[in-house]
DSSP file (Angstrom, degrees, kcal/mol; ACC not computed):
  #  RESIDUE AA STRUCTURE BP1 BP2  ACC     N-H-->O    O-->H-N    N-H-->O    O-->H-N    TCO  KAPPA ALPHA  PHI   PSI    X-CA   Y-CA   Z-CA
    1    1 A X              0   0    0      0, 0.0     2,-0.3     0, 0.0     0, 0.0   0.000 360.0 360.0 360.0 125.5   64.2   31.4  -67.7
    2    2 A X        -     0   0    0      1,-0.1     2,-0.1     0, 0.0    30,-0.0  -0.571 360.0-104.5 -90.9 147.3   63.4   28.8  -69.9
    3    3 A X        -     0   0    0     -2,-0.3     2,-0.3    29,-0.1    -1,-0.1  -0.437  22.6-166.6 -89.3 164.7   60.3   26.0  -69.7
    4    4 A X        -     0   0    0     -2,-0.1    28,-0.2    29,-0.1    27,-0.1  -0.963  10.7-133.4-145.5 151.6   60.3   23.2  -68.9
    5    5 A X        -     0   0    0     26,-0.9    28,-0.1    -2,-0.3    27,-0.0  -0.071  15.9-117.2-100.1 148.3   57.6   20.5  -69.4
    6    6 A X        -     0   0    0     -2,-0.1    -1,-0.2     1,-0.1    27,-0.1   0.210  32.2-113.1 -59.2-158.1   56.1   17.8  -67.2
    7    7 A X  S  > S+     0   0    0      3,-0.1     4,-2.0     2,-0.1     5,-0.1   0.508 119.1  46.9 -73.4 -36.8   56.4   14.2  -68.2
    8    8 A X  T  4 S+     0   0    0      1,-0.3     4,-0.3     2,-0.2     5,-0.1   0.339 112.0  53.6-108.0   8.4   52.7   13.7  -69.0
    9    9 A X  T  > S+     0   0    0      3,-0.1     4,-1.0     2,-0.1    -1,-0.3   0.548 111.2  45.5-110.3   2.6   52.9   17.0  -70.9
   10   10 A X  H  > S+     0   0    0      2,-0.2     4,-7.0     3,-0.2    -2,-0.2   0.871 108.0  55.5 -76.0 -61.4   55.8   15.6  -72.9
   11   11 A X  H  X S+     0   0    0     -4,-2.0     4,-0.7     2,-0.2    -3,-0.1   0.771 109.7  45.8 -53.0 -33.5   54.0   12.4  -73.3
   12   12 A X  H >> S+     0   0    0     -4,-0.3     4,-1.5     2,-0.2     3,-1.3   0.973 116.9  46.2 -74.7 -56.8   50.8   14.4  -75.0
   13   13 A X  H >X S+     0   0    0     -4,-1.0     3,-2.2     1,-0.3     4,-0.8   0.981 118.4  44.4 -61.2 -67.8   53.5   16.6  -77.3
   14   14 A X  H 3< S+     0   0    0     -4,-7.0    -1,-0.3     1,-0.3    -2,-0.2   0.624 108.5  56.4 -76.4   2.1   55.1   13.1  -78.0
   15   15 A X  H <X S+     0   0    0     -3,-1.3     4,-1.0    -4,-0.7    -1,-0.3   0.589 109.0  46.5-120.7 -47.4   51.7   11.3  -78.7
   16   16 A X  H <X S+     0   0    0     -3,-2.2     4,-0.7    -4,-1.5    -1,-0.2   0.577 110.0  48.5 -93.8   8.3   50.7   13.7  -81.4
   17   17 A X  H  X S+     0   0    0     -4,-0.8     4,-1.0    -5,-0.2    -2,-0.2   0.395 110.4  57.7-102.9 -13.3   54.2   13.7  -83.3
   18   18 A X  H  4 S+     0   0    0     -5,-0.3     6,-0.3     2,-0.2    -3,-0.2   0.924 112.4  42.4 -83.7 -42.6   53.6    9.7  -82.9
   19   19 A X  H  < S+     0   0    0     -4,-1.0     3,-0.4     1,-0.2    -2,-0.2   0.749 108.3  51.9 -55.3 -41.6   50.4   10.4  -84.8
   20   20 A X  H  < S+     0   0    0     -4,-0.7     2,-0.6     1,-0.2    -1,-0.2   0.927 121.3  37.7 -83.3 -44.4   51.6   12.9  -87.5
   21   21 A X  S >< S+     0   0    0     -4,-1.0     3,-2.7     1,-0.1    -1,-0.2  -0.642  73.1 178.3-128.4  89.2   54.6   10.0  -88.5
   22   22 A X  T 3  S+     0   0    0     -2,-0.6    -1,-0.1    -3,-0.4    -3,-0.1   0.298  72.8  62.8 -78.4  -8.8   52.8    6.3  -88.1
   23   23 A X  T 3  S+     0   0    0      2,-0.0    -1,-0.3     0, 0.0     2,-0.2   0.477  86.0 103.5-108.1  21.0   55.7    4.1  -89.1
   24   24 A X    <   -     0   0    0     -3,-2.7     3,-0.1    -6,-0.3    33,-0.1  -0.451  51.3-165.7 -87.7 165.2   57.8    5.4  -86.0
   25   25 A X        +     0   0    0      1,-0.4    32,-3.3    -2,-0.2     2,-0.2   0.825  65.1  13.6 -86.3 -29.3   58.3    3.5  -83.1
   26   26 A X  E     -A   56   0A   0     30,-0.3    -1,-0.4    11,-0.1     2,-0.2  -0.943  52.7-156.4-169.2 143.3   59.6    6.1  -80.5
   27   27 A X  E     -A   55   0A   0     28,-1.4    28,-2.5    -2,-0.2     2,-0.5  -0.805  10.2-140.8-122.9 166.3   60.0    9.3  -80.1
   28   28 A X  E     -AB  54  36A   0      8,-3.0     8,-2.6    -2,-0.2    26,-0.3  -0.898  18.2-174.9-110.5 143.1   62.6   11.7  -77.7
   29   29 A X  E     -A   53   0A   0     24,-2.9    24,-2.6    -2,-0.5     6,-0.2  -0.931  16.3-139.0-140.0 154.5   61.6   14.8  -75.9
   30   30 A X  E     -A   52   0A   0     -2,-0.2     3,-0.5    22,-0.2    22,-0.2  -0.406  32.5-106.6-108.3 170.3   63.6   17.0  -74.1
   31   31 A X  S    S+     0   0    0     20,-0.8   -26,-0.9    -2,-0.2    21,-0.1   0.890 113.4  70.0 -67.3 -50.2   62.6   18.5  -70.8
   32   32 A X  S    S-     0   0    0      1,-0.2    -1,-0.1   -28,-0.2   -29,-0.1   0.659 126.1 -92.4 -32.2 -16.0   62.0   22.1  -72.9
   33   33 A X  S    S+     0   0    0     -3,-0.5     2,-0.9     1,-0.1    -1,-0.2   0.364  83.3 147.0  95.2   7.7   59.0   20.8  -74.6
   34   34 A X        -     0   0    0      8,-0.1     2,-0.4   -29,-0.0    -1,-0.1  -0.664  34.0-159.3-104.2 147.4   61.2   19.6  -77.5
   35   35 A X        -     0   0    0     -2,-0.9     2,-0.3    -6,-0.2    -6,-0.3  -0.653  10.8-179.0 -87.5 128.1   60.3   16.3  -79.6
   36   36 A X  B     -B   28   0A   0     -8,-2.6    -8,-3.0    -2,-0.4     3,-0.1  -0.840  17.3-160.2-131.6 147.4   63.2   14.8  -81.6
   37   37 A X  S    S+     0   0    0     -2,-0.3     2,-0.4   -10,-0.2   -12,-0.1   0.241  86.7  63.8-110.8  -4.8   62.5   11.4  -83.9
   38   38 A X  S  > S-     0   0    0      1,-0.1     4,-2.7   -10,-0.1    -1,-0.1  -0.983  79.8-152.1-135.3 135.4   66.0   10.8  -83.8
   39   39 A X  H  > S+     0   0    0     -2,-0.4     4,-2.0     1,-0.2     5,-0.1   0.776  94.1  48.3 -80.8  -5.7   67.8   10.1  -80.3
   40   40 A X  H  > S+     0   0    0      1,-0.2     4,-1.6     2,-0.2     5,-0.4   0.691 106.9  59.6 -85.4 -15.5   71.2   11.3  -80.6
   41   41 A X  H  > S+     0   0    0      1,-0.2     4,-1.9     2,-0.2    -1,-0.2   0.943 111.8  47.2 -57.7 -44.4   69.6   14.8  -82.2
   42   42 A X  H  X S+     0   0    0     -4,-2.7     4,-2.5     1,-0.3     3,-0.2   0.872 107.6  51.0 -39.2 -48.5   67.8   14.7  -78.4
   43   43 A X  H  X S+     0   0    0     -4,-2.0     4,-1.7     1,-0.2    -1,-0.3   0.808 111.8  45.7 -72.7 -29.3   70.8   14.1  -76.7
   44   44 A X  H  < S+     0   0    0     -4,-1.6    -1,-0.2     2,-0.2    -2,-0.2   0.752 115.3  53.1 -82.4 -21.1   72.8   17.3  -78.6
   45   45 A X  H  < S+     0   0    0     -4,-1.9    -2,-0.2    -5,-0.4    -1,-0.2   0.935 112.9  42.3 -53.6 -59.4   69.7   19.2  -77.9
   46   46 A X  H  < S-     0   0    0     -4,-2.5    -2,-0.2     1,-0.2     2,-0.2   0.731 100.6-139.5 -45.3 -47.0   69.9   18.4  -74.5
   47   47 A X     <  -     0   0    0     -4,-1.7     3,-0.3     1,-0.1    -1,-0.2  -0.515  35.8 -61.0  89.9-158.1   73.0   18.7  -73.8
   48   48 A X  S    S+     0   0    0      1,-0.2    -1,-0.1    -2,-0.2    -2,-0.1   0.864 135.1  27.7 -95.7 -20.1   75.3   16.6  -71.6
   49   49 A X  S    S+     0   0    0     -3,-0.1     2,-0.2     2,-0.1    -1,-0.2   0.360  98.3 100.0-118.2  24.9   73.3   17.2  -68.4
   50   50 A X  S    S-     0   0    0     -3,-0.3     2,-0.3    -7,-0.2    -3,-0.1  -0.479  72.7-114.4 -97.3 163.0   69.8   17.8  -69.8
   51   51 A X        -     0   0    0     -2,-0.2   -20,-0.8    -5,-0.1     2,-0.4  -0.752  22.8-173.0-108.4 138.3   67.1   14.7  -69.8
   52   52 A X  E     -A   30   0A   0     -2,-0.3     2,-0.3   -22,-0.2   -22,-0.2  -0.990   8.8-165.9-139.7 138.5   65.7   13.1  -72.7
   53   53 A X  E     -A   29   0A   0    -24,-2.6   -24,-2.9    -2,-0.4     2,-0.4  -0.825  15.6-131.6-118.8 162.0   63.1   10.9  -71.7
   54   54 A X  E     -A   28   0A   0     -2,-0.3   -26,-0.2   -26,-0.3     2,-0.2  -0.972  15.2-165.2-116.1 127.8   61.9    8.1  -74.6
   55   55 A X  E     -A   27   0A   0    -28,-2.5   -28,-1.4    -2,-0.4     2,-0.3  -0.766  11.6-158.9-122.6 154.9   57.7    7.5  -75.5
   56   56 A X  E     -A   26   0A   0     -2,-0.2     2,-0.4   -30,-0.2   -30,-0.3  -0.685  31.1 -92.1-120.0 166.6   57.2    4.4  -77.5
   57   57 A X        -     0   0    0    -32,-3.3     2,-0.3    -2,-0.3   -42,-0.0  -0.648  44.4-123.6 -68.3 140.6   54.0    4.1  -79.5
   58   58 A X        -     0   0    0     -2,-0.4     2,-0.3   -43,-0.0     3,-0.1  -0.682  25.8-133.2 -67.6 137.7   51.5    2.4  -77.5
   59   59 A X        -     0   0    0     -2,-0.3    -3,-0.0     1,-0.1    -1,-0.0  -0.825  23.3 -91.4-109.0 166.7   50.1   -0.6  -78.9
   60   60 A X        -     0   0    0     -2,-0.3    -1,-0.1     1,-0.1     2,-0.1  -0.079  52.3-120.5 -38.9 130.2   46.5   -1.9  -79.3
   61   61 A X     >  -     0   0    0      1,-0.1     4,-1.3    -3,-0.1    -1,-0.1  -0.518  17.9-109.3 -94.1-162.3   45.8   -3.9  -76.3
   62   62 A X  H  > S+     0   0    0      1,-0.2     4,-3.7     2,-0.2     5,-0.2   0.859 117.8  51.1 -32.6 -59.9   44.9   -7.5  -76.4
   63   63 A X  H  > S+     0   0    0      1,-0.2     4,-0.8     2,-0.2    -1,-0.2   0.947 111.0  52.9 -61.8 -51.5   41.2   -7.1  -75.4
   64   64 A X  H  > S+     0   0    0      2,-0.2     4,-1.7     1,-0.2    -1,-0.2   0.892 112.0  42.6 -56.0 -51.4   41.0   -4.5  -78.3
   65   65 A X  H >X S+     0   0    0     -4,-1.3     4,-2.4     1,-0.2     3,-0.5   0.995 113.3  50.1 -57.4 -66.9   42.5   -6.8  -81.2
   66   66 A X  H 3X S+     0   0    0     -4,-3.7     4,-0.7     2,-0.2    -1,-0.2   0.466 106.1  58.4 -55.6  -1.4   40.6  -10.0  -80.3
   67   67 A X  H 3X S+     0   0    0     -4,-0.8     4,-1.4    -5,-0.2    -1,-0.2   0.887 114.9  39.1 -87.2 -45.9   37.1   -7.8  -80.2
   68   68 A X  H <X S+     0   0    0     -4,-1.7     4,-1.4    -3,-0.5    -2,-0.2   0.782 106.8  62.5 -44.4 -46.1   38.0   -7.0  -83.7
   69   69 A X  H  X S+     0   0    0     -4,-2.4     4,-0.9     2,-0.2     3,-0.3   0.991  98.5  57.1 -56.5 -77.2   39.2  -10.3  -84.5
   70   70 A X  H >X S+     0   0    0     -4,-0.7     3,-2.1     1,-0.2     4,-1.4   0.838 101.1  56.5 -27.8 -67.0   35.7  -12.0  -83.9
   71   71 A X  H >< S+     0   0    0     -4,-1.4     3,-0.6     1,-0.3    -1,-0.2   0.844 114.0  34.3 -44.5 -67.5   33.8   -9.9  -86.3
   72   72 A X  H 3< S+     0   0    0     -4,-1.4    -1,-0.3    -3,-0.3    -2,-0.2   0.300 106.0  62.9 -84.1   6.1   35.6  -10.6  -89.2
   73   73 A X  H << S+     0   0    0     -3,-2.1     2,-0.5    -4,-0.9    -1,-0.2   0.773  82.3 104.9 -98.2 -25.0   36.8  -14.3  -88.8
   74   74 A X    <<  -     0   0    0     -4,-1.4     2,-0.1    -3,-0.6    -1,-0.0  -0.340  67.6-145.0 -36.7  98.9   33.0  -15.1  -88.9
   75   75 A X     >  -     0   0    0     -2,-0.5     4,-2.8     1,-0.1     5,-0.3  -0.455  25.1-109.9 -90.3 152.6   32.1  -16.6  -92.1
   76   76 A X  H  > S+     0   0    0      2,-0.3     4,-3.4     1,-0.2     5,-0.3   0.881 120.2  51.5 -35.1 -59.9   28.7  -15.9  -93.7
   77   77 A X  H  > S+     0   0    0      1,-0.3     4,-3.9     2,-0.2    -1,-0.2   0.955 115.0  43.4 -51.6 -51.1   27.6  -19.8  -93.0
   78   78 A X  H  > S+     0   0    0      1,-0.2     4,-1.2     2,-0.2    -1,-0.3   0.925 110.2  52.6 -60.0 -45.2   28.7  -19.4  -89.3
   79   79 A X  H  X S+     0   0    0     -4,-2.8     4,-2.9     1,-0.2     5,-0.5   0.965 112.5  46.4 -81.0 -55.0   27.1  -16.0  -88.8
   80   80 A X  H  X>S+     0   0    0     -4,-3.4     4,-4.7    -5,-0.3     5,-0.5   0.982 111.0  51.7 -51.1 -49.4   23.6  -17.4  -90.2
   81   81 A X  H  X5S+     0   0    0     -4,-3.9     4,-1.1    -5,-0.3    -2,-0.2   0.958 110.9  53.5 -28.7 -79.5   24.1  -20.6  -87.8
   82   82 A X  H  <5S+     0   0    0     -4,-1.2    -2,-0.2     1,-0.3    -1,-0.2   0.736 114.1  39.7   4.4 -73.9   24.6  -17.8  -85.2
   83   83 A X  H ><5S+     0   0    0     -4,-2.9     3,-2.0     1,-0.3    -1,-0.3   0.897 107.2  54.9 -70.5 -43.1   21.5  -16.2  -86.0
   84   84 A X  H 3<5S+     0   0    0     -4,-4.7    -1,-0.3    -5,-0.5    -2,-0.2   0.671 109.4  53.3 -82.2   4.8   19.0  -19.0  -86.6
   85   85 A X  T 3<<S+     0   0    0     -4,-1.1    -1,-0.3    -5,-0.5    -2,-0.2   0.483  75.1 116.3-109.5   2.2   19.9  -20.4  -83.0
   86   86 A X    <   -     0   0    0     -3,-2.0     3,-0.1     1,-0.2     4,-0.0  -0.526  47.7-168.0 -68.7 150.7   19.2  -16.8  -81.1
   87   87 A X        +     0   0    0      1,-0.2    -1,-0.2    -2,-0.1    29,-0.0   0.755  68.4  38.5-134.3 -79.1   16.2  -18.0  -79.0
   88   88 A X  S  > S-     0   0    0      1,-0.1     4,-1.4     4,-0.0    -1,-0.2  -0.148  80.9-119.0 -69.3 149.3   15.4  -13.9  -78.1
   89   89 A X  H  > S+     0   0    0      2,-0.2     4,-1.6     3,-0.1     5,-0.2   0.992 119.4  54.6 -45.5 -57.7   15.5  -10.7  -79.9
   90   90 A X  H >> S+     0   0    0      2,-0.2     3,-2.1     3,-0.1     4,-1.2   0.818 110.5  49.4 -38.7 -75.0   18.5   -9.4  -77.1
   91   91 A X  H >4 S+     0   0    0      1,-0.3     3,-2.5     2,-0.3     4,-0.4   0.649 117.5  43.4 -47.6 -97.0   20.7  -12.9  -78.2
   92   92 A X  H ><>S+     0   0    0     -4,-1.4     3,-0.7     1,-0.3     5,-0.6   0.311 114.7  48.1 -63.7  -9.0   20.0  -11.7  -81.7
   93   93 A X  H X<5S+     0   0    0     -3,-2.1     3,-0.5    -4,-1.6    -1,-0.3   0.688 105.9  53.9 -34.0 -49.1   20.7   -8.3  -81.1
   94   94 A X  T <<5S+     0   0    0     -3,-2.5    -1,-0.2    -4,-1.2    -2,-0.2   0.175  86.8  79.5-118.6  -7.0   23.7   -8.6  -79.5
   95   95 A X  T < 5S-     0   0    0     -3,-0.7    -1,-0.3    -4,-0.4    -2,-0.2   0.889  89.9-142.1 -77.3 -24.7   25.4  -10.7  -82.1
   96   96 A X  T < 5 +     0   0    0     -3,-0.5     3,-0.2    -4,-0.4    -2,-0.1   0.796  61.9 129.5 107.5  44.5   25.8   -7.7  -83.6
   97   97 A X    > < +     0   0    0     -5,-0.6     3,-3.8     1,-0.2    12,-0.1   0.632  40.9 107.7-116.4  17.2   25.4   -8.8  -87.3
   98   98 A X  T 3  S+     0   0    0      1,-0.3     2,-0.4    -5,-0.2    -1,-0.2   0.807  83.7  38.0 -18.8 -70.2   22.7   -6.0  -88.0
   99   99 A X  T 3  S+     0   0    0     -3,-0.2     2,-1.4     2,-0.0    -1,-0.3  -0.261  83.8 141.1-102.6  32.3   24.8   -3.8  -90.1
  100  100 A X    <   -     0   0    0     -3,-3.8     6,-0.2    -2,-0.4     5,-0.1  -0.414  41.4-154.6 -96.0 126.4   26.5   -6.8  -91.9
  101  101 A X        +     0   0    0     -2,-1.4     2,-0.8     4,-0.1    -1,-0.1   0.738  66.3 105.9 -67.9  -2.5   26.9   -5.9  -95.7
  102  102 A X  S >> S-     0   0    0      1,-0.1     4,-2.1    -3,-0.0     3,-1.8  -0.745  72.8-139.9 -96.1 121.2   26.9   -9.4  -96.7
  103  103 A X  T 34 S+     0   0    0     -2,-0.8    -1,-0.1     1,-0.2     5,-0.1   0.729 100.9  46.3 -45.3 -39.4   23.1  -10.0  -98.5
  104  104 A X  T 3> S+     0   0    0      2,-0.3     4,-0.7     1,-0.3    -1,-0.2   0.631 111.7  45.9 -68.9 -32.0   22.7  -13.4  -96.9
  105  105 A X  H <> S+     0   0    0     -3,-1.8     4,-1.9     1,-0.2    -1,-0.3   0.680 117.9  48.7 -66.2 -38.2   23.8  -12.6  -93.2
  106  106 A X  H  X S+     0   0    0     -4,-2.1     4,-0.7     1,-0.2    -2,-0.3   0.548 113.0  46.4-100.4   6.7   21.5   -9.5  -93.6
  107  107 A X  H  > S+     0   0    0     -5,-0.3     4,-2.0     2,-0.1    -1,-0.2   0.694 113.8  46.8-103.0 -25.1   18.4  -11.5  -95.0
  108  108 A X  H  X S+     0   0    0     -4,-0.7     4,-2.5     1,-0.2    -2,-0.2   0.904 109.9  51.6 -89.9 -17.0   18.5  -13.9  -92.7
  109  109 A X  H  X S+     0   0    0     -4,-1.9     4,-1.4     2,-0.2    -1,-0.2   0.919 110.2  54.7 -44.0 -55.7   18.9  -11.4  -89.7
  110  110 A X  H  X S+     0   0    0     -4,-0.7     4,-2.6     1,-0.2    -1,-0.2   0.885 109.4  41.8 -60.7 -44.4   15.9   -9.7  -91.0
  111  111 A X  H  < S+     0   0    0     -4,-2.0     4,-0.4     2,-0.2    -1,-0.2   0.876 114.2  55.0 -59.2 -36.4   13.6  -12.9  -91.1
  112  112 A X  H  X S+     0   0    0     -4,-2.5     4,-1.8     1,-0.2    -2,-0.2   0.898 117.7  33.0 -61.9 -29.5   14.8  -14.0  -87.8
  113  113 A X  H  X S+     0   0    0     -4,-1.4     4,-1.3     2,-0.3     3,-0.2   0.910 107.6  64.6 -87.2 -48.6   14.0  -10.9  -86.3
  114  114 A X  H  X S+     0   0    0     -4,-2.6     4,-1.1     2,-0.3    -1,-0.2   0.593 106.5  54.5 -51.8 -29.6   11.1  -10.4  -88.5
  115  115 A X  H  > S+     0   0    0     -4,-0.4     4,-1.4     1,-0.2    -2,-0.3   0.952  99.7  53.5 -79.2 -52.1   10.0  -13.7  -86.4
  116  116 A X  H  X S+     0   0    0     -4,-1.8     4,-0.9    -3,-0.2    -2,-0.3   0.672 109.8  47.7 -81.2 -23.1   10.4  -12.5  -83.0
  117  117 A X  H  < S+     0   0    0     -4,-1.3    -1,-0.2     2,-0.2    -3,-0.2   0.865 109.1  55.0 -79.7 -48.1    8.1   -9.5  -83.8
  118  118 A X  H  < S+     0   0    0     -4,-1.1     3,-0.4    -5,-0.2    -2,-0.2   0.868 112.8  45.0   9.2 -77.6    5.4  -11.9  -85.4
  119  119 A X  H >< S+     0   0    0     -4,-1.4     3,-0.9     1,-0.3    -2,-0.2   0.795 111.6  50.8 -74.8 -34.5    5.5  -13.9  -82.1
  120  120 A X  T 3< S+     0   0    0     -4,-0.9    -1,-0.3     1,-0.3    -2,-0.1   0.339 106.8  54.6 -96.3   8.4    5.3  -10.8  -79.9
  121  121 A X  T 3         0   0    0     -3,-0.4    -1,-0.3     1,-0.1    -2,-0.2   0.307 360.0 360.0-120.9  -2.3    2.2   -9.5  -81.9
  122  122 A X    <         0   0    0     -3,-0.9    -2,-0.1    -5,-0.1    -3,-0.1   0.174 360.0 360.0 -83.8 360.0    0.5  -12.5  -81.3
């Protein structure tokens, strides 16, 4: 007797084959546990009354892109703006520009901050 596969254990097998070859779009699986990159090879696997089910790549969702997008459309001048207008450590914490590899974003982070520990030692 041969196995055969779930759909969500199809969907893990096709999910790393999605991984291994990044400029495909979709992949085919058979109930058997095989994964085919091309669909008619699925369908001759399958056979005429066998299931081939189709996984697409998932994409990035919205929320994911636009979090990314904000970090890097910030230009140095705005990110310093940013900073010198944080009224609290949290606000300047929380712009996130800590770890920013550009000298002028990271000098002026350090003086702002360098202020609020000043004030708080007072």
């Amino acid at each position: 007797m041969k196995k055969t596969y779930s759909k969500a254990d199809l969907k893990e097998k096709a999910a790393k084959v999605l991984e291994q070859y990044p400029n495909d779009k979709e992949v085919f699986a058979t109930v058997d546990g095989n994964i085919f990159r091309n669909k008619n090879h699925a369908g001759l696997h399958a056979g005429a009354k066998g299931t081939v089910y189709t996984f697409e790549r998932e994409t990035p969702t919205k929320e994911d892109t636009n979090a990314d997008e904000t970090k890097t459309k910030v230009s140095a001048v705005d990110a310093i703006g940013l900073i010198e207008n944080a009224a609290t450590i949290e606000e300047l914490e929380a712009l996130g520009f800590e770890a920013d590899d550009r000298k002028t974003v990271a000098a002026a982070y350090a003086k702002k901050k360098e202020e609020f520990t000043t004030n708080t030692n007072e």
